[in-house]
PAZAPA-4460 file (N, C-alpha, C; in steps of 0.05 Angstrom, whole numbers, plus 32768, in hexadecimal, padded with zeros to 4 digits):
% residues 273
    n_x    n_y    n_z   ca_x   ca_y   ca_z    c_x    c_y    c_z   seq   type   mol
   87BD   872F   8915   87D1   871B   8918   87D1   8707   8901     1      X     A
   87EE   86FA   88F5   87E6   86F3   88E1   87F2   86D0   88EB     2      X     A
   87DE   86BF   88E3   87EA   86A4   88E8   87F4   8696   88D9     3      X     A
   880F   868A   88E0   8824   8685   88CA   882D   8663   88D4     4      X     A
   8834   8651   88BB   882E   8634   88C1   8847   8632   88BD     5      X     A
   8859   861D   88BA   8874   8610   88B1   8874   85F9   88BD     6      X     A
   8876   85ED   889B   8879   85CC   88A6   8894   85C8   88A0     7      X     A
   88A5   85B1   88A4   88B9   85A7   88A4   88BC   8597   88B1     8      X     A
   88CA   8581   88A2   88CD   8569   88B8   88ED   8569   88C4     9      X     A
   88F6   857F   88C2   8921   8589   88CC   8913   85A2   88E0    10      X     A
   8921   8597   88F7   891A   85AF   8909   8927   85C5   88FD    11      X     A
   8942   85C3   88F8   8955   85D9   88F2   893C   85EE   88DF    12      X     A
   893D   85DF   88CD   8922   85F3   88B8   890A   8605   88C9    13      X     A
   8902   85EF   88DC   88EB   8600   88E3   88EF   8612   88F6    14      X     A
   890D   8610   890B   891B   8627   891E   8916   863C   8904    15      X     A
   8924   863E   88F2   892B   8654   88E1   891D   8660   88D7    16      X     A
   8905   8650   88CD   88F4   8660   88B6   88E0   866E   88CF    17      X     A
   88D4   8660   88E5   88C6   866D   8904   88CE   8682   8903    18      X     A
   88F5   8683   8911   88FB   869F   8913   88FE   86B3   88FE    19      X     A
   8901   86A6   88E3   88F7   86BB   88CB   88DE   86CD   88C7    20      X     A
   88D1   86BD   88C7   88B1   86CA   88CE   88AC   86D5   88DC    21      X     A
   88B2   86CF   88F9   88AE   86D9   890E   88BB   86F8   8913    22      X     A
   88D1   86FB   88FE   88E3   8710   8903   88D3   8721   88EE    23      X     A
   88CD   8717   88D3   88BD   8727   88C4   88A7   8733   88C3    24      X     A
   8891   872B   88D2   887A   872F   88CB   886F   8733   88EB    25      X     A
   8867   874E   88F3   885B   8753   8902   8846   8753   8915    26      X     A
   8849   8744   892E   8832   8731   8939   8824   8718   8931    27      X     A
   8844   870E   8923   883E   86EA   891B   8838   86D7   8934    28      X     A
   8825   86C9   892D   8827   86B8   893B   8830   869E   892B    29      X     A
   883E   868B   8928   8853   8676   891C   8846   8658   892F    30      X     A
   883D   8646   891F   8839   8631   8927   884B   861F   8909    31      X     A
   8859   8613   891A   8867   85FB   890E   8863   85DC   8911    32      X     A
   8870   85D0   88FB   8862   85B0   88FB   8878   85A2   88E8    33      X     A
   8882   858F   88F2   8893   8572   88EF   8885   856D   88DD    34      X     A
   886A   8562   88E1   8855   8551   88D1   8846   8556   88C4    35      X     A
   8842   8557   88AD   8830   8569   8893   880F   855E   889A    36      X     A
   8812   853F   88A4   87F8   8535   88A9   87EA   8543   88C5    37      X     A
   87FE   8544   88D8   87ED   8555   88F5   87ED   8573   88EA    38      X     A
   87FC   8582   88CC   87FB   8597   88D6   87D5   8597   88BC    39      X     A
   87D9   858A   88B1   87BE   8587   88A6   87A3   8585   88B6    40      X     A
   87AB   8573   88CC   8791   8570   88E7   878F   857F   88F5    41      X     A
   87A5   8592   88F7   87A2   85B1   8909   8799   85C6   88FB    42      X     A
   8790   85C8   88DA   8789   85D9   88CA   8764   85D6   88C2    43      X     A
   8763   85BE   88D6   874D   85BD   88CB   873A   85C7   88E0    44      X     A
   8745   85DA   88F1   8737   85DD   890B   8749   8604   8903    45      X     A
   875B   8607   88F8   8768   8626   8902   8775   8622   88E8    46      X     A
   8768   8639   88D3   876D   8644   88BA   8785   8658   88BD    47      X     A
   879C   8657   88B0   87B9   865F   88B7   87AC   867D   889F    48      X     A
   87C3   8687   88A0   87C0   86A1   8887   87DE   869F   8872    49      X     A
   87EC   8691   887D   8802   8684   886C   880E   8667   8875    50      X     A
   8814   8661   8860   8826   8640   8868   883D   863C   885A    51      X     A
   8854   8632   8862   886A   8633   885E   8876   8615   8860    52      X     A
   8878   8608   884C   887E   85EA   884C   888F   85E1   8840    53      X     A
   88A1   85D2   8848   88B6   85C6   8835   88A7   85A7   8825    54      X     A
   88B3   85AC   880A   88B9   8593   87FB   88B2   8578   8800    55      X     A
   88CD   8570   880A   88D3   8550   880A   88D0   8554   882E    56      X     A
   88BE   8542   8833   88B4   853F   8847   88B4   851B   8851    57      X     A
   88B5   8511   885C   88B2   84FB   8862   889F   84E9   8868    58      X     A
   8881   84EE   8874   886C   84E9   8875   8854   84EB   885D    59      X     A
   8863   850A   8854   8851   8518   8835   8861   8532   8825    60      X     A
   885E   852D   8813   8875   8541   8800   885C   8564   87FC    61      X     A
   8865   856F   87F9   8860   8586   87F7   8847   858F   87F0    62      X     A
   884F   857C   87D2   882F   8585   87BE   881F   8573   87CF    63      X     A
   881B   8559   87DA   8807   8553   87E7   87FC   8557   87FC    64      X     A
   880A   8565   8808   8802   8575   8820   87F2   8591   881A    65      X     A
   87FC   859C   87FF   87EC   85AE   87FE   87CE   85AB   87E5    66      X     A
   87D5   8593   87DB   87BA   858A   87CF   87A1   8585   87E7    67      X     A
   87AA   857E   87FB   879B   8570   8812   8792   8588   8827    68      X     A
   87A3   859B   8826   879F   85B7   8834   8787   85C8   8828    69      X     A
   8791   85BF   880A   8780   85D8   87F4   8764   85CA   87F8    70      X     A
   875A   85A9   87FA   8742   85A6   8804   872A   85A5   8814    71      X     A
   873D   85B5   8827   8732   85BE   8849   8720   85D7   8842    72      X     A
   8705   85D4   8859   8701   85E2   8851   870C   8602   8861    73      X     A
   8704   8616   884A   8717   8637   8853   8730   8632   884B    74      X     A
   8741   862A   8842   8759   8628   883B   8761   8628   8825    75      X     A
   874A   8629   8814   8753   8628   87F6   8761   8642   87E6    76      X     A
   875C   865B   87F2   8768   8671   87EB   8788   8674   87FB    77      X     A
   878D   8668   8814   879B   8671   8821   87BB   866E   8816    78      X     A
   87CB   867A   8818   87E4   8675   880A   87FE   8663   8817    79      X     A
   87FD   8654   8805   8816   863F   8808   882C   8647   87FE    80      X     A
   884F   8642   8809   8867   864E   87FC   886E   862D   8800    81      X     A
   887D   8622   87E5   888E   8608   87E6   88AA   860E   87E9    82      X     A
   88B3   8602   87F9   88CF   8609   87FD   88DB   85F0   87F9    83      X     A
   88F3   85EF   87DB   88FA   85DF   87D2   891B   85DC   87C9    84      X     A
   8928   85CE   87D2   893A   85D0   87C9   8947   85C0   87AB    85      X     A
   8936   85B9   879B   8939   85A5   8783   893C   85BB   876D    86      X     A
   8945   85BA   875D   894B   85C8   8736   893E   85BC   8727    87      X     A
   892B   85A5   872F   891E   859D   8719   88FF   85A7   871F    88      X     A
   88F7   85B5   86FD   88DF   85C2   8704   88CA   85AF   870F    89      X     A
   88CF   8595   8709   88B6   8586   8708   88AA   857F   8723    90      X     A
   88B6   8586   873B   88B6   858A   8757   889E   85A1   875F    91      X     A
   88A3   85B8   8756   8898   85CA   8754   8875   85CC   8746    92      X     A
   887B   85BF   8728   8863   85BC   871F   8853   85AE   872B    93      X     A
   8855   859A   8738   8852   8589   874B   883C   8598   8761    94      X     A
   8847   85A7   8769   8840   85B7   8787   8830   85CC   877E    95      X     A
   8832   85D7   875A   8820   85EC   8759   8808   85E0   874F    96      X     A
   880B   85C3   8740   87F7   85B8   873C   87DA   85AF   8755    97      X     A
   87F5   85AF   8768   87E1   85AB   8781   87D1   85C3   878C    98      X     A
   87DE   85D7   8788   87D4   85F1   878E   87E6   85FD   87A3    99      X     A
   8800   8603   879D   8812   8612   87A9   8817   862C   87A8   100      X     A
   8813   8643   87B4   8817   865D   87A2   8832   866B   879F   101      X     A
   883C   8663   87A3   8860   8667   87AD   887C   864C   87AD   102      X     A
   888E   8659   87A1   88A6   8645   87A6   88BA   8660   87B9   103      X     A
   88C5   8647   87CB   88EB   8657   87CA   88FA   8640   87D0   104      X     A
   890D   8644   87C9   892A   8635   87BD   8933   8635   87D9   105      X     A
   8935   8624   87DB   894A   8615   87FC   8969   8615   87EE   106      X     A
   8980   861F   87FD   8981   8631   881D   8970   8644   8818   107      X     A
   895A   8658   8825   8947   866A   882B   895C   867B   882B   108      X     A
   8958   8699   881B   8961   86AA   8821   894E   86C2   882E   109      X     A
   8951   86CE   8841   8948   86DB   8856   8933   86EA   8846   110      X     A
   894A   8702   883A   8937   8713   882E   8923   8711   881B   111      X     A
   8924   86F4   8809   8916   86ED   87EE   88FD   86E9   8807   112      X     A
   88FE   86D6   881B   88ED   86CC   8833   88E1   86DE   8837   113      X     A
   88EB   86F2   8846   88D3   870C   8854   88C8   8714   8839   114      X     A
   88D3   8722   882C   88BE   8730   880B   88A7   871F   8806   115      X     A
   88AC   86FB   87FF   888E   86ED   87F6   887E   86F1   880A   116      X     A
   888E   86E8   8820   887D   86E5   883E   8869   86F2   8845   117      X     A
   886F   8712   8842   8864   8724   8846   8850   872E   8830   118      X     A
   8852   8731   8810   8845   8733   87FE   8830   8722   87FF   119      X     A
   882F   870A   8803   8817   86F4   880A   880B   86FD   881E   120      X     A
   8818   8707   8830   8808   870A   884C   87F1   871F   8849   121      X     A
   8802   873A   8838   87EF   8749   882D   87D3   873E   881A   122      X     A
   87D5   873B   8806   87C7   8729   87F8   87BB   8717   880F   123      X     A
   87B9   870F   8820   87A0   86F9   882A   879A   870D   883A   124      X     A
   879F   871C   8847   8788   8737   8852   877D   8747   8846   125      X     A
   8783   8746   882A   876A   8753   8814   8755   874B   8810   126      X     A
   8767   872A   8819   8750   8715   880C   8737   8714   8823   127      X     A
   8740   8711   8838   8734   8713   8852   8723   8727   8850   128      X     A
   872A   873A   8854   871A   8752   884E   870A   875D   8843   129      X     A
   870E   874A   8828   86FF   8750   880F   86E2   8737   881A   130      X     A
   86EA   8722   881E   86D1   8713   8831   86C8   871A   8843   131      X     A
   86D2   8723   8857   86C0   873A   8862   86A6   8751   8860   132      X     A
   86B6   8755   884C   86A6   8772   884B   8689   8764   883F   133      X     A
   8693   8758   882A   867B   8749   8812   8671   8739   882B   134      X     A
   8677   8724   8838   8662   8717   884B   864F   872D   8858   135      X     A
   865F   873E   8864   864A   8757   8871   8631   8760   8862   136      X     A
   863D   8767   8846   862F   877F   8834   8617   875E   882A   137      X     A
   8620   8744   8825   8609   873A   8817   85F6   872B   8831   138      X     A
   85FE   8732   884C   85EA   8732   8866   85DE   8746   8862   139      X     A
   85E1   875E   885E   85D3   8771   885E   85BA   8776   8844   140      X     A
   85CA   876C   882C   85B3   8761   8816   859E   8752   8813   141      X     A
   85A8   873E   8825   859A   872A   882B   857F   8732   883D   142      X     A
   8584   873B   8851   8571   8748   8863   855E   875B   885A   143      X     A
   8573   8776   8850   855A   8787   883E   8552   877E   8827   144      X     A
   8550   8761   881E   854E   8768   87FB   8529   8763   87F3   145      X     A
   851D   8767   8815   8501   8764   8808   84F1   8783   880C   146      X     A
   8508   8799   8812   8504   87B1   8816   84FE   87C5   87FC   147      X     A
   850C   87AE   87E8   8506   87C1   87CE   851F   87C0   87CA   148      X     A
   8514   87C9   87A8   8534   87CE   8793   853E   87E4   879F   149      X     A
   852C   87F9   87AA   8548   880F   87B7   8556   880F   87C3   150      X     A
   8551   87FF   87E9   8565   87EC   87ED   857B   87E5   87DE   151      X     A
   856D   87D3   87C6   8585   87C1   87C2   859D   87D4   87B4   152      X     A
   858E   87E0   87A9   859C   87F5   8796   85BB   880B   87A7   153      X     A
   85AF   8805   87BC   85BB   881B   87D5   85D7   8805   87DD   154      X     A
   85C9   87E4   87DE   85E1   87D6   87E5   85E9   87CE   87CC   155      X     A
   85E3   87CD   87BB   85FC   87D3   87A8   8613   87DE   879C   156      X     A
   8607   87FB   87A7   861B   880F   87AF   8628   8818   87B5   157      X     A
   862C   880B   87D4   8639   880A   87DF   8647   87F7   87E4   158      X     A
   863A   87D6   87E2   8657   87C8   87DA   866B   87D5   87BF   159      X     A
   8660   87E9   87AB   8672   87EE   87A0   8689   87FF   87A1   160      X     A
   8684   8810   87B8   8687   8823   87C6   86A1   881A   87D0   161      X     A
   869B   8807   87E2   86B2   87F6   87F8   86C2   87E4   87D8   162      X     A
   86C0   87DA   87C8   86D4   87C5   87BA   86E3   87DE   87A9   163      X     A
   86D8   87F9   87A2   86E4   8814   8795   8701   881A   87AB   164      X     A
   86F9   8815   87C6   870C   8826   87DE   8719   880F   87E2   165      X     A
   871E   87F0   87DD   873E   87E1   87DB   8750   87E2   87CB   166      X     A
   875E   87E6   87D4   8780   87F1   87CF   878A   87DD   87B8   167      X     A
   8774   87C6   87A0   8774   87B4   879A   876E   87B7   8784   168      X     A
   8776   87AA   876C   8767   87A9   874A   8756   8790   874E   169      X     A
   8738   8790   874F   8726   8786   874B   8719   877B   8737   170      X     A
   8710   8768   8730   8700   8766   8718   86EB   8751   8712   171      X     A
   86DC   8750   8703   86C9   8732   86FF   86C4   8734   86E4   172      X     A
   86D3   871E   86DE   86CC   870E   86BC   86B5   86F0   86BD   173      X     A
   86B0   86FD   86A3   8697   86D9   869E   869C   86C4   8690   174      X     A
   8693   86B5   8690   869A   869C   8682   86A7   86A8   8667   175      X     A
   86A2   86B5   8657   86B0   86BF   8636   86C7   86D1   8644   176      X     A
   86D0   86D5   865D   86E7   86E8   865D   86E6   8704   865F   177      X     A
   86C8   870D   865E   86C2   8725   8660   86B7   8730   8672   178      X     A
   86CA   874B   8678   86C1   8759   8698   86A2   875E   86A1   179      X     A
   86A1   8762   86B4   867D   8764   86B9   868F   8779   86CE   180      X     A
   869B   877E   86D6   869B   879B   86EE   86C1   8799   86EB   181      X     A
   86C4   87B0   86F6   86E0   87B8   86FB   86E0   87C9   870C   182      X     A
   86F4   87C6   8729   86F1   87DC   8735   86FB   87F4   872D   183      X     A
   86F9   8812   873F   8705   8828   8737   8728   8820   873C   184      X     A
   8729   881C   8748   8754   881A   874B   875A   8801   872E   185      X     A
   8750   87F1   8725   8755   87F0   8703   874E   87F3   86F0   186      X     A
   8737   8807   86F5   8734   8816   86DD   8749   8838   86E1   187      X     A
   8751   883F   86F5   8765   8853   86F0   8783   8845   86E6   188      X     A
   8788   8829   86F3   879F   8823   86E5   879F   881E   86BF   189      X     A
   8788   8820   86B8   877D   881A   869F   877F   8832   8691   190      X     A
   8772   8841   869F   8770   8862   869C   8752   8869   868C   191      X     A
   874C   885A   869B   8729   8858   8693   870C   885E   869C   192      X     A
   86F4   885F   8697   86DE   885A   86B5   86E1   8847   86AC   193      X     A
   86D3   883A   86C9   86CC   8815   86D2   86B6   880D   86BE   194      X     A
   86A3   881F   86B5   8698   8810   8698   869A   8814   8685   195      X     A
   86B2   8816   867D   86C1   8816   8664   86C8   87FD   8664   196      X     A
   86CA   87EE   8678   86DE   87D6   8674   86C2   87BD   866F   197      X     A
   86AD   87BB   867D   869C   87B1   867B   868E   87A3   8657   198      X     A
   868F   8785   865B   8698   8781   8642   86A7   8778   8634   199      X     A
   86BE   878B   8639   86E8   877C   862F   86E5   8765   8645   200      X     A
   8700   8757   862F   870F   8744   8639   872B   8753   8646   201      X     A
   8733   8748   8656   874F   8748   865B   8763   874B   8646   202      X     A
   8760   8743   8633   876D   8742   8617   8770   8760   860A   203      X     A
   874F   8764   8607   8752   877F   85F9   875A   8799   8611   204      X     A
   875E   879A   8628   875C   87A6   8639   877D   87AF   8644   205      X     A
   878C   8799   8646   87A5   8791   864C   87B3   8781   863E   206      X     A
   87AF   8780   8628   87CF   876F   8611   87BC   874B   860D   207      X     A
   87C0   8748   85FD   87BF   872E   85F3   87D3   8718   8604   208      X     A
   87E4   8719   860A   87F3   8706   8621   87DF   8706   863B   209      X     A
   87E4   8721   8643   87DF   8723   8660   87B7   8713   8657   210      X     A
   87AC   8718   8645   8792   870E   8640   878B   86EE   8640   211      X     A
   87A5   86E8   8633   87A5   86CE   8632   87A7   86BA   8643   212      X     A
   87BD   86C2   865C   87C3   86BD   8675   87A9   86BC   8683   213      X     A
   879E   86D3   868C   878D   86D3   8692   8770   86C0   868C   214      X     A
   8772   86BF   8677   8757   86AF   866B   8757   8690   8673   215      X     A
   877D   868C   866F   877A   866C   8675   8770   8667   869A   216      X     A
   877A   8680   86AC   8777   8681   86C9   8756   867F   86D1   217      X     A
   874B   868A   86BC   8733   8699   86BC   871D   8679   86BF   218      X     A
   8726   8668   86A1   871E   8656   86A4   8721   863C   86B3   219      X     A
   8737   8639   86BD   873D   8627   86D3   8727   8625   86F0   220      X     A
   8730   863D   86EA   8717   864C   8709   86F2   863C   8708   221      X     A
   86F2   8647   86F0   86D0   8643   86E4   86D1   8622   86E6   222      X     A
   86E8   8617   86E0   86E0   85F5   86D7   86E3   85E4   86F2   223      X     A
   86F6   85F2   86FE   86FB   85E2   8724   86E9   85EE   8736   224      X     A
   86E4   860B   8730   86CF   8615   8743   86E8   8617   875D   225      X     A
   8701   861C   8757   8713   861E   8774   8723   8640   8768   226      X     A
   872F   8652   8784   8737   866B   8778   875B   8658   877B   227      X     A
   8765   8672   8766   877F   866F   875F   8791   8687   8771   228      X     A
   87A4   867C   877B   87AE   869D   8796   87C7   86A2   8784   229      X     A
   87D6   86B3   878D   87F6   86B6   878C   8807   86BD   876E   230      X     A
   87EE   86C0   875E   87F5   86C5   8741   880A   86DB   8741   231      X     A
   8821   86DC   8732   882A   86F7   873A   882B   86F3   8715   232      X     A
   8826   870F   870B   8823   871B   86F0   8825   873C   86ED   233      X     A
   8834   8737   86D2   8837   875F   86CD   882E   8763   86B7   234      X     A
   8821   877E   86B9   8816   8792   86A0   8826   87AD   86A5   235      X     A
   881A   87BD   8696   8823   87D7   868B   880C   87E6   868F   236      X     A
   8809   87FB   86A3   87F2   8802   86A3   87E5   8823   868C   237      X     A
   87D4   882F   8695   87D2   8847   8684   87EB   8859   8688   238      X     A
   87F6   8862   86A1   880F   8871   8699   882E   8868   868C   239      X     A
   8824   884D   868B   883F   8845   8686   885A   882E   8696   240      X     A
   8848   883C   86A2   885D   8829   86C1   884E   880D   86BD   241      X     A
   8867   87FE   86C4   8863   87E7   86C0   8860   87D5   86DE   242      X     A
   8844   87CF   86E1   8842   87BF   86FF   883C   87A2   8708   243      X     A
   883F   8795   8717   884A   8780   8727   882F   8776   8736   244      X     A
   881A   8764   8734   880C   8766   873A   8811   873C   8749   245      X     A
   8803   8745   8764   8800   8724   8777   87DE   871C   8771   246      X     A
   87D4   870D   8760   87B9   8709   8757   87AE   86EE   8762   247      X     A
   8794   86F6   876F   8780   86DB   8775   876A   86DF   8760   248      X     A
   8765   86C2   875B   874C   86C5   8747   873C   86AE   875A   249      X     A
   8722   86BD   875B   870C   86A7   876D   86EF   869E   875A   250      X     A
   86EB   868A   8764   86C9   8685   8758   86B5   869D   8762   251      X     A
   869F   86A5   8754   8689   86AC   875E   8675   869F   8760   252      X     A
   8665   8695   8766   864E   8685   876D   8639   8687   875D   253      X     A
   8628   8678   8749   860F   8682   8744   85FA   867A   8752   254      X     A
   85FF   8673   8768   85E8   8661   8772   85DC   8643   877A   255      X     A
   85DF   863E   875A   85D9   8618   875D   85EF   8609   875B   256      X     A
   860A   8620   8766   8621   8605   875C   8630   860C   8746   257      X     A
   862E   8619   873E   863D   8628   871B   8646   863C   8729   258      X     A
   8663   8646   871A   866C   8665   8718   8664   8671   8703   259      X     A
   8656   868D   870D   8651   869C   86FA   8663   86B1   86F8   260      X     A
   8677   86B7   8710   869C   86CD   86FD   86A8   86C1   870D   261      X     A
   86C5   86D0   8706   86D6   86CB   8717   86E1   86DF   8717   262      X     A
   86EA   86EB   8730   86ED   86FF   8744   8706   86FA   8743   263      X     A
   871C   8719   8737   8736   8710   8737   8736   872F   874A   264      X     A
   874E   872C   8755   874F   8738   877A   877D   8741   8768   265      X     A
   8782   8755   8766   87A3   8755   8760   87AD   8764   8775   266      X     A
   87BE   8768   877F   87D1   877A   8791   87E7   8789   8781   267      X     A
   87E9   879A   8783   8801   87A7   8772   8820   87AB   8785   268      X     A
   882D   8794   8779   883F   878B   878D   8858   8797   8786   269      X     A
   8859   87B2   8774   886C   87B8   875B   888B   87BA   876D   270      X     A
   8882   87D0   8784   888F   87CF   8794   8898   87C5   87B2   271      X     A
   88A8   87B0   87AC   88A4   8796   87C2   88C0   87A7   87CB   272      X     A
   88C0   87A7   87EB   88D1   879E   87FD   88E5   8791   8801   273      X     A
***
């Protein structure tokens, strides 16, 4: 079940965008809110999997609602859509500065609605999933890891095993930009093995743009220690085809408080709905 938020302080808005969702996305459950501040005090008890907020709000405008959301804790990956009806970008920057992963342009058109709606939705069950599995697999490390390197060796393997079989382009760069693992689904979009890439930057790997982009994402991450959701970016892969990718970039932990990578998580969204 996927839990879906909408604030607005115009009922009209929140009748519509409810029964939008509700019509789109399969076994929604839809909680709505007038008030960006109660829908903030209800988040801090029940982690949504999308949120859907308008702008100009009356109590709190958009970006501050979602600056104040993004500080909760569990919520910092979760995906925000601003729904705005203004032409001036500076509204926007506003809300991505806050950490928004999404705009749409008020009047809402249906179909632009279901496509993000649902692409995000995907994307945070990767994400979900992908925490999952790793909480499991580093309980289980944790437990055996005074059994011996063969153990560990065994759960290494098989977390690699499980991050090889998501349907996802995986990766972990270090502080200089350079990969330390790649899963198998981007190193075939590469047209490569996974330690071939080990080493490269993004740059030499995928184009000098797409490197560069990345590098500035790369370091944002490392200096806030917060993940980045909703990236949407395109490359060109080894056959040619050109694909559409929905990208989270997260901290990794070293331990005392430092990131030592950052864990970029893409969806290949080439063909959206």
């Amino acid at each position: 079940m996927s839990l879906i938020v909408i604030i607005d302080d115009q009922i009209t808005n929140r009748r519509i965008y409810s029964r939008l969702a509700a019509s789109l996305v399969a076994d929604a459950e839809v909680k709505s809110f007038a008030d960006p501040i109660k829908a903030l005090e209800w988040s801090k008890d029940n982690i949504p999997d999308i949120v859907i907020s308008d702008f100009k709000m009356g109590t709190m405008n958009g970006a501050a609602y979602t600056a104040a959301f993004r500080a909760q804790p569990g919520c910092e990956d979760v995906p925000v859509i601003i729904v705005t009806a203004y032409e001036d970008k500076t509204f926007r920057y506003q809300a991505l500065d806050a950490g928004a992963t999404d705009f749409i342009t008020s009047p809402v058109d249906g179909r632009e609605f279901g496509t993000r709606l649902r692409n995000l939705l995907r994307l945070r069950r990767h994400q979900l999933d992908l925490q999952r599995r790793g909480a499991h697999l580093q309980e289980k490390l944790d437990s055996n890891v005074r059994r011996g390197d063969r153990v560990l060796r065994h759960a290494e393997e098989m977390l690699r095993l499980v991050i090889d079989s998501v349907p996802a382009l995986i990766s972990a760069s270090d502080g200089d930009g350079k990969f330390d693992f790649i899963n198998r689904e981007f190193a075939e979009a590469l047209g490569i093995e996974p330690g071939e890439a080990v080493g490269k930057t993004a740059g030499e790997l995928l184009g000098d743009e797409f490197g560069r982009r990345s590098r500035e994402l790369d370091r944002q991450v490392f200096e806030s220690g917060k993940a980045i959701a909703g990236i949407e970016e395109n490359f060109e892969d080894a056959g040619g085809a050109r694909r559409t990718l929905l990208t989270t970039k997260s901290p990794l932990g070293d331990g005392d408080g430092g990131v030592l990578n950052v864990v970029t998580v893409s969806l290949d969204i080439s063909k959206r709905e």
